[in-house]
PQR file of N, CA, C, O and H, with PARSE charges and radii, in Angstrom:
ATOM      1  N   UNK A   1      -6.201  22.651   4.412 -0.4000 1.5000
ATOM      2  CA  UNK A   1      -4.782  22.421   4.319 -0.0000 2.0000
ATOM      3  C   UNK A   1      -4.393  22.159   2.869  0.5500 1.7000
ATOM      4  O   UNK A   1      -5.154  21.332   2.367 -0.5500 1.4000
ATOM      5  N   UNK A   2      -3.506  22.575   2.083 -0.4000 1.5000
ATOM      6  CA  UNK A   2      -2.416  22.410   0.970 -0.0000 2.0000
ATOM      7  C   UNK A   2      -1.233  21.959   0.916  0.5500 1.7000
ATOM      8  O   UNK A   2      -0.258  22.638   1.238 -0.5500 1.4000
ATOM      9  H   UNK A   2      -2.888  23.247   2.491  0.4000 1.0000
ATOM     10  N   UNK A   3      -1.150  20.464   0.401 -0.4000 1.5000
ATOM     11  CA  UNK A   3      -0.086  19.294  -0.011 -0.0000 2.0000
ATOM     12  C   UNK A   3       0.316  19.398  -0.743  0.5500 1.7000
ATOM     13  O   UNK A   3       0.231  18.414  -1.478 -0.5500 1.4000
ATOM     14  H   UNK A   3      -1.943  19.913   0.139  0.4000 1.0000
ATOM     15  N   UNK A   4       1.361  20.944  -1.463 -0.4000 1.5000
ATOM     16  CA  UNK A   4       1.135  20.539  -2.903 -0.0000 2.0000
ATOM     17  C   UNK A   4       2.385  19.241  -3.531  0.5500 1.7000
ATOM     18  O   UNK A   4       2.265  18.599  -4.574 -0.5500 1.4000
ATOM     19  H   UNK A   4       1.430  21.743  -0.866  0.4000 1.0000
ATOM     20  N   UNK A   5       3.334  19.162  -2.701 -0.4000 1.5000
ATOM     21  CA  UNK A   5       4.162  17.931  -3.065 -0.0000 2.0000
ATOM     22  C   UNK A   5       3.016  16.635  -3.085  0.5500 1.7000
ATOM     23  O   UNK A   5       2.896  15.823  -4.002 -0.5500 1.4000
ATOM     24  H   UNK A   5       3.431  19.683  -1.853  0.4000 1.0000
ATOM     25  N   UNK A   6       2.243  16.678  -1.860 -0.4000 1.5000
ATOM     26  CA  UNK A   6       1.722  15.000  -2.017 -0.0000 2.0000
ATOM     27  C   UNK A   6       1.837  13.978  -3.201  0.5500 1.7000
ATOM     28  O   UNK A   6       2.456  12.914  -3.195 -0.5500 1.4000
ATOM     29  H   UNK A   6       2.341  17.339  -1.115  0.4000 1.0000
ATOM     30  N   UNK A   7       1.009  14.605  -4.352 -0.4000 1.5000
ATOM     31  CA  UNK A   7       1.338  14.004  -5.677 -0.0000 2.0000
ATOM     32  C   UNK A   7       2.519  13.963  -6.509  0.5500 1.7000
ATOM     33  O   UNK A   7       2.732  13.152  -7.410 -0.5500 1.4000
ATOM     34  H   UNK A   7       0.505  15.470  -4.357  0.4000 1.0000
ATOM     35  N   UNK A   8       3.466  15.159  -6.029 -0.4000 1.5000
ATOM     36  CA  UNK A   8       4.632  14.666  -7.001 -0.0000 2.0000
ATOM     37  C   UNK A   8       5.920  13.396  -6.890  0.5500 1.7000
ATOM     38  O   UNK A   8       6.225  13.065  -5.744 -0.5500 1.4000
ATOM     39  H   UNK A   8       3.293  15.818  -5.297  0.4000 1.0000
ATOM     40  N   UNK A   9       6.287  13.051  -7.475 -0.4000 1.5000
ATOM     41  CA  UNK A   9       7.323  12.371  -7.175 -0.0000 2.0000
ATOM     42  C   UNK A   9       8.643  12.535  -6.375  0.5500 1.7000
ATOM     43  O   UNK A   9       9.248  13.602  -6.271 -0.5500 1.4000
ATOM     44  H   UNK A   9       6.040  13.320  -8.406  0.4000 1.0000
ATOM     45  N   UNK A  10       9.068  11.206  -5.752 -0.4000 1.5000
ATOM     46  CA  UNK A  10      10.191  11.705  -4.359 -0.0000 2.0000
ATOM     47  C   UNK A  10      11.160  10.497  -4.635  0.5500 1.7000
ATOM     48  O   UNK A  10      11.003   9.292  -4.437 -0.5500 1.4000
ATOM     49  H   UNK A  10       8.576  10.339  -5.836  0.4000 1.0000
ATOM     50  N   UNK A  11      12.295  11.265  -5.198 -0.4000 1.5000
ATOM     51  CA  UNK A  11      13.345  10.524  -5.449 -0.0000 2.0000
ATOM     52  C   UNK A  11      14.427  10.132  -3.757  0.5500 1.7000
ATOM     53  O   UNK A  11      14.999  10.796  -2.892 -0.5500 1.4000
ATOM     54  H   UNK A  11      12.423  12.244  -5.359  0.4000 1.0000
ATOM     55  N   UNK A  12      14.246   9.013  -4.000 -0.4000 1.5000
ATOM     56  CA  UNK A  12      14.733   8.440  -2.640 -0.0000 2.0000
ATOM     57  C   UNK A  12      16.673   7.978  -2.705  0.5500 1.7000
ATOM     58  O   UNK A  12      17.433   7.566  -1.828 -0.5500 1.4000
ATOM     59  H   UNK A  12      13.781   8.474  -4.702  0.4000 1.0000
ATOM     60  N   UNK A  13      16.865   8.275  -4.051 -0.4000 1.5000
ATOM     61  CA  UNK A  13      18.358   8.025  -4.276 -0.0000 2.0000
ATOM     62  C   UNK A  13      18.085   6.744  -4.874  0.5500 1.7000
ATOM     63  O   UNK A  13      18.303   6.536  -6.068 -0.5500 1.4000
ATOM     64  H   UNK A  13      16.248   8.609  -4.763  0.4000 1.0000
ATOM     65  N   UNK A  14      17.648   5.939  -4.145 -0.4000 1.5000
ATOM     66  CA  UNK A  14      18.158   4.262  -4.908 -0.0000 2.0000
ATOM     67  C   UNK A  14      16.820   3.625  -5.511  0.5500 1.7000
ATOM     68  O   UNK A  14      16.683   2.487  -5.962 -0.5500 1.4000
ATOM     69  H   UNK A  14      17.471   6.108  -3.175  0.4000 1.0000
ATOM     70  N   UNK A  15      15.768   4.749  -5.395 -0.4000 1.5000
ATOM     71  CA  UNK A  15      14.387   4.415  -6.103 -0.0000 2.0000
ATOM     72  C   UNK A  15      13.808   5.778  -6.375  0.5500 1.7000
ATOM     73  O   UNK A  15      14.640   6.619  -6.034 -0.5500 1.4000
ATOM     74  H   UNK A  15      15.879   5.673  -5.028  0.4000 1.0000
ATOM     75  N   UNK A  16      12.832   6.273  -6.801 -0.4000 1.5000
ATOM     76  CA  UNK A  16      11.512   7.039  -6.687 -0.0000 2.0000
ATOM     77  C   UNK A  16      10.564   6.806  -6.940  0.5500 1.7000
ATOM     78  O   UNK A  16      10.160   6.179  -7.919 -0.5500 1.4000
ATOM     79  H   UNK A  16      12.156   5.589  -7.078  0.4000 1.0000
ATOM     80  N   UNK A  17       9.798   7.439  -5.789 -0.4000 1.5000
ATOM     81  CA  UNK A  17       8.671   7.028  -5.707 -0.0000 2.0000
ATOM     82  C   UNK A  17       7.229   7.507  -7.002  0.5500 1.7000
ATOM     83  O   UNK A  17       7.774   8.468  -7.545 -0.5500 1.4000
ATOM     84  H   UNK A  17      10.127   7.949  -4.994  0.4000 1.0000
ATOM     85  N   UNK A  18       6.409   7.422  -7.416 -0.4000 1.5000
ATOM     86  CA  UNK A  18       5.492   8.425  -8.251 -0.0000 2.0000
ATOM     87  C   UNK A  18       4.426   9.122  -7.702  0.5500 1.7000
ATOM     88  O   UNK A  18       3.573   9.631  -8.428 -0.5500 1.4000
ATOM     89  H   UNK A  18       5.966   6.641  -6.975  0.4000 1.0000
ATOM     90  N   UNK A  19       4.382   9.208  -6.321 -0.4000 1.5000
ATOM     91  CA  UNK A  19       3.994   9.939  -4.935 -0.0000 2.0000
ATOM     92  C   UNK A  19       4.046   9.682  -3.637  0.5500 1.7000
ATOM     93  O   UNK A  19       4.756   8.724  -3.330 -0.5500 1.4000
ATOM     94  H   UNK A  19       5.075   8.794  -5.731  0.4000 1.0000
ATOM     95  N   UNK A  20       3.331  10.438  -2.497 -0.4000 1.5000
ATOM     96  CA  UNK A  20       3.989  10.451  -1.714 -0.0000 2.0000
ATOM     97  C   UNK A  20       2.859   9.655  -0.854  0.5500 1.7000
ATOM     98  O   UNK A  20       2.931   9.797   0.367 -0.5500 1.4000
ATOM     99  H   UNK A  20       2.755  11.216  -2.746  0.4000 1.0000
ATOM    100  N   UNK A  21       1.890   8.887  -1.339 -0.4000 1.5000
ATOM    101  CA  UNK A  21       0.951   8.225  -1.167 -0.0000 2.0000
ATOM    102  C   UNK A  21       1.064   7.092  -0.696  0.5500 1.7000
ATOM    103  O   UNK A  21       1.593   6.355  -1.528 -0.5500 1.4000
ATOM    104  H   UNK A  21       1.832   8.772  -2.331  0.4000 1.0000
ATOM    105  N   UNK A  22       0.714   6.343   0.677 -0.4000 1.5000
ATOM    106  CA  UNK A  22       0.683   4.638   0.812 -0.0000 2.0000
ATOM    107  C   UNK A  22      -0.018   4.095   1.753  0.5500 1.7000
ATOM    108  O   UNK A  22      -0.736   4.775   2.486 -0.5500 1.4000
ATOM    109  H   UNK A  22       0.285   6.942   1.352  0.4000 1.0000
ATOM    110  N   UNK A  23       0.088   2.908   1.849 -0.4000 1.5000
ATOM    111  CA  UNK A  23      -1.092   2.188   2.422 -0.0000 2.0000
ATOM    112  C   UNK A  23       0.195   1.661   3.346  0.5500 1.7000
ATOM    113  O   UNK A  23       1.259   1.249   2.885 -0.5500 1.4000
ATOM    114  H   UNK A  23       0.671   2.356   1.253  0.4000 1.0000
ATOM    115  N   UNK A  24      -0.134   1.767   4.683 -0.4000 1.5000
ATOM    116  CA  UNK A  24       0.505   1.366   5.771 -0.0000 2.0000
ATOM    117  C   UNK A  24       0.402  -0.292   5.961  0.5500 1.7000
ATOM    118  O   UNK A  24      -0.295  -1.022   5.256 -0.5500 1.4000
ATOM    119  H   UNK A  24      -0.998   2.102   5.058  0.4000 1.0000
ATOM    120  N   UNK A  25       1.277  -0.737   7.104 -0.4000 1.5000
ATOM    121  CA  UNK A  25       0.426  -2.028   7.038 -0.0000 2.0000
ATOM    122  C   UNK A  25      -0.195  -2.373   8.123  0.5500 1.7000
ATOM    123  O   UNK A  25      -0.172  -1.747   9.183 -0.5500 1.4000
ATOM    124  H   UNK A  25       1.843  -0.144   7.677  0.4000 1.0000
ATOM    125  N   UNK A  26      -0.861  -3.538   7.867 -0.4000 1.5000
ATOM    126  CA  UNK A  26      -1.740  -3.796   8.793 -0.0000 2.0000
ATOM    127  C   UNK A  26      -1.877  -5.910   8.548  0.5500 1.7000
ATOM    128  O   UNK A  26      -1.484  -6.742   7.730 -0.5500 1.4000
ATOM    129  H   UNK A  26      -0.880  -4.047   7.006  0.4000 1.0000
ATOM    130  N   UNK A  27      -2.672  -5.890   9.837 -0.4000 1.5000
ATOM    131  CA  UNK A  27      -2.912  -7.825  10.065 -0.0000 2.0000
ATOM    132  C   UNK A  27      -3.979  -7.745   9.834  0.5500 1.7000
ATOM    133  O   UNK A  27      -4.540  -6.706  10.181 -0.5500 1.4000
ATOM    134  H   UNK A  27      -2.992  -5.215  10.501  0.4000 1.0000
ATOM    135  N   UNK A  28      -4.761  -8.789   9.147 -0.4000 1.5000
ATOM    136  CA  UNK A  28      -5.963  -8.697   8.649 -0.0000 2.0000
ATOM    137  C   UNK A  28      -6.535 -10.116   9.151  0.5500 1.7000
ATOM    138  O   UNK A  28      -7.701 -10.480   8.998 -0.5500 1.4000
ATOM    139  H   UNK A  28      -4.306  -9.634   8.866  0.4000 1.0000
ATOM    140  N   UNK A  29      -5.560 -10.819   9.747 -0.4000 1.5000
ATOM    141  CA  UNK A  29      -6.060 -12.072  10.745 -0.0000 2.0000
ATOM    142  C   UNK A  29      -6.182 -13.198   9.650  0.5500 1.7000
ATOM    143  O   UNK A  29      -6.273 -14.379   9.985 -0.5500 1.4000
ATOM    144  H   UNK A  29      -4.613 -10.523   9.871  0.4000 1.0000
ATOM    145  N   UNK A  30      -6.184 -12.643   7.817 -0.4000 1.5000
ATOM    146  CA  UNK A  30      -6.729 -13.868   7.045 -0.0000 2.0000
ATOM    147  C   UNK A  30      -5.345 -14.620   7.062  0.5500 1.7000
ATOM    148  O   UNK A  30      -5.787 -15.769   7.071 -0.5500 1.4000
ATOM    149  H   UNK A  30      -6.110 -11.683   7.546  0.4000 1.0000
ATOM    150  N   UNK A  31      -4.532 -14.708   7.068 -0.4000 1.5000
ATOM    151  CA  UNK A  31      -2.937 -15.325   7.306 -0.0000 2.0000
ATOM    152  C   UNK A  31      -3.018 -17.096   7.304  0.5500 1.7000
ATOM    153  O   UNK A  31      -2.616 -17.979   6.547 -0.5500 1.4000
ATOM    154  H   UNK A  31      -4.174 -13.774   7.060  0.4000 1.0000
ATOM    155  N   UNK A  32      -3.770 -17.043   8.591 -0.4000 1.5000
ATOM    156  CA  UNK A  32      -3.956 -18.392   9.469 -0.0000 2.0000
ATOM    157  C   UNK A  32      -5.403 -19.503   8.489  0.5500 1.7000
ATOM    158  O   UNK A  32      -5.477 -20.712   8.709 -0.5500 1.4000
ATOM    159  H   UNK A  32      -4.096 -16.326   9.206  0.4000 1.0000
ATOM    160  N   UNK A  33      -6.416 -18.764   7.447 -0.4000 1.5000
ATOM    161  CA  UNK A  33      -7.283 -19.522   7.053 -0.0000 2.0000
ATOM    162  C   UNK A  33      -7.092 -19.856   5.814  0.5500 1.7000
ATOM    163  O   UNK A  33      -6.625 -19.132   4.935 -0.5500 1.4000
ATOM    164  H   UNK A  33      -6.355 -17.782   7.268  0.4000 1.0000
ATOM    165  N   UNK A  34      -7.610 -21.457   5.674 -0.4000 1.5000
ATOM    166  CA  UNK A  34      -7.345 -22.719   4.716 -0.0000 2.0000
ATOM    167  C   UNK A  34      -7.252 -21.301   3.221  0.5500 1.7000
ATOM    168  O   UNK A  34      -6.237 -21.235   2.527 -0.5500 1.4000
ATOM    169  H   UNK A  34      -7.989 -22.045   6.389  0.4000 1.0000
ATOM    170  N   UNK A  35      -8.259 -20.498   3.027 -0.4000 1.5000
ATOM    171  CA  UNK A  35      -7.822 -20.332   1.995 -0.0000 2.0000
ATOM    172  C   UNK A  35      -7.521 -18.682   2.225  0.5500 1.7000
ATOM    173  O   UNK A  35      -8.204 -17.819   1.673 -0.5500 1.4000
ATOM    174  H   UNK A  35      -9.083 -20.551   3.590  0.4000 1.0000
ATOM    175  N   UNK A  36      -6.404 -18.387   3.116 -0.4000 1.5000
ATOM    176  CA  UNK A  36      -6.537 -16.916   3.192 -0.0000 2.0000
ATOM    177  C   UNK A  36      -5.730 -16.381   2.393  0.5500 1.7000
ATOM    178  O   UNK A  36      -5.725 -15.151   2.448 -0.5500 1.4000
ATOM    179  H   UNK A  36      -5.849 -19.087   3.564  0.4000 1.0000
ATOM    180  N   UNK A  37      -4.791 -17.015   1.402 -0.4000 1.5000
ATOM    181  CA  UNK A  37      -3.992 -16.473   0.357 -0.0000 2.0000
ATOM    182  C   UNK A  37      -5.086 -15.854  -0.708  0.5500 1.7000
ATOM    183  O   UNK A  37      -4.608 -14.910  -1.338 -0.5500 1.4000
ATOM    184  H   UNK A  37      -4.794 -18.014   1.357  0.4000 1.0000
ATOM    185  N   UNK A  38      -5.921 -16.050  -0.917 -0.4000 1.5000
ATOM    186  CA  UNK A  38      -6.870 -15.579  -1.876 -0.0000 2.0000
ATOM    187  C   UNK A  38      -7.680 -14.485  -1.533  0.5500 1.7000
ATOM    188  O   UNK A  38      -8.134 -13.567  -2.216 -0.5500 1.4000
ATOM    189  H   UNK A  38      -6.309 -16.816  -0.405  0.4000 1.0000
ATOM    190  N   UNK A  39      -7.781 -14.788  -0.235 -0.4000 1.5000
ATOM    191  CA  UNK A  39      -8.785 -13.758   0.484 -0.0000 2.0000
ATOM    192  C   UNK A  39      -8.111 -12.795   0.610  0.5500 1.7000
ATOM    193  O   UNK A  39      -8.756 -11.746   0.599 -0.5500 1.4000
ATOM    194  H   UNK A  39      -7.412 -15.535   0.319  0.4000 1.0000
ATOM    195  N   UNK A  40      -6.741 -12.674   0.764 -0.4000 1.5000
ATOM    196  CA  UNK A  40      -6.069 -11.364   1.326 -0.0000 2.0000
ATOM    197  C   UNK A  40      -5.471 -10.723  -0.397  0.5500 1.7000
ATOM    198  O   UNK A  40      -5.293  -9.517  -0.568 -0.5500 1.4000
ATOM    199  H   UNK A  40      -6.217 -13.526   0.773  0.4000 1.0000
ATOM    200  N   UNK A  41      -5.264 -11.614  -1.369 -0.4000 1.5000
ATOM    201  CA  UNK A  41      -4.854 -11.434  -2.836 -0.0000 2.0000
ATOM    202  C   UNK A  41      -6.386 -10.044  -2.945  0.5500 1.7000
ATOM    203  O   UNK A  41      -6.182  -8.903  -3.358 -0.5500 1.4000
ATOM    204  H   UNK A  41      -5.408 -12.593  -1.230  0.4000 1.0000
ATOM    205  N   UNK A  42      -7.274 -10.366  -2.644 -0.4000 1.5000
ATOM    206  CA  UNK A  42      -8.832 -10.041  -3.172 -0.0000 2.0000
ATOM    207  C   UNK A  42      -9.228  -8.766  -2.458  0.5500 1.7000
ATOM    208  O   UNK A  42      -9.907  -7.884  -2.984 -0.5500 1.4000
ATOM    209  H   UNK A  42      -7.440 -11.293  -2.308  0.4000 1.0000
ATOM    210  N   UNK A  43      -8.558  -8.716  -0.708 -0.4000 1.5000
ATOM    211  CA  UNK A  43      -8.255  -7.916   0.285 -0.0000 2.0000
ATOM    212  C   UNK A  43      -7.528  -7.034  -0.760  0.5500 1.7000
ATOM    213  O   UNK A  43      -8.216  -6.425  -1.580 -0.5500 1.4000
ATOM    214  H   UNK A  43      -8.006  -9.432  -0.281  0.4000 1.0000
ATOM    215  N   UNK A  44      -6.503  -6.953  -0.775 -0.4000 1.5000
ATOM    216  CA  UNK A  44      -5.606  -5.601  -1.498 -0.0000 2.0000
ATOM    217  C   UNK A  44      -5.511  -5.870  -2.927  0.5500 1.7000
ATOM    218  O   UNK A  44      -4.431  -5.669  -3.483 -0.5500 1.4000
ATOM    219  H   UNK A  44      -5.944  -7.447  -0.109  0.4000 1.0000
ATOM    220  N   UNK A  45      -6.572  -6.327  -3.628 -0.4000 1.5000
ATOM    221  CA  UNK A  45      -7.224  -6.064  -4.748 -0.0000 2.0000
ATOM    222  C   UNK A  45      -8.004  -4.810  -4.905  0.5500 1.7000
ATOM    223  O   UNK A  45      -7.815  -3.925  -5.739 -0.5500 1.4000
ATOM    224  H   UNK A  45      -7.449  -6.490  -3.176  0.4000 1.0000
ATOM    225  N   UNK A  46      -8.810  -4.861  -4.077 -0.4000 1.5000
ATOM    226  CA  UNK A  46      -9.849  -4.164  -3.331 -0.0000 2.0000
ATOM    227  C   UNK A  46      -9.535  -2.546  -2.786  0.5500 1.7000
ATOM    228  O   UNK A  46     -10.144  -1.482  -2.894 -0.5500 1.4000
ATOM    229  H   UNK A  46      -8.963  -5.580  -3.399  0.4000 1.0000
ATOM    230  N   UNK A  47      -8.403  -2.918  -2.224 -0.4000 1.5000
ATOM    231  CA  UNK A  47      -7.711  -1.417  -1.306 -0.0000 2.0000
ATOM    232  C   UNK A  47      -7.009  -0.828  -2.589  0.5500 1.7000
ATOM    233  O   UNK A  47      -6.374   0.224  -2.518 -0.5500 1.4000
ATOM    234  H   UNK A  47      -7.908  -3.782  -2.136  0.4000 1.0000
TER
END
């Protein structure tokens, strides 16, 4: 298969984007633990 937009940029009117690329979301359950602000900072460090 051939994307050739995938990489270009997509002007959305009140932003654009610099592709057409993203990371969906998701629960990663760290939310709820003493130190899960760090863990999840380190989480989508990572991604």
């Amino acid at each position: 298969m051939s994307y050739p937009s995938l990489f270009a940029p997509l002007d959305l009117g009140f932003t654009t984007l610099r592709n057409r690329v993203l990371m969906g979301s998701m629960h990663t359950g760290l939310e709820e633990h003493p130190d899960g602000a760090e863990r999840l900072a380190a989480f989508y460090a990572e991604r």
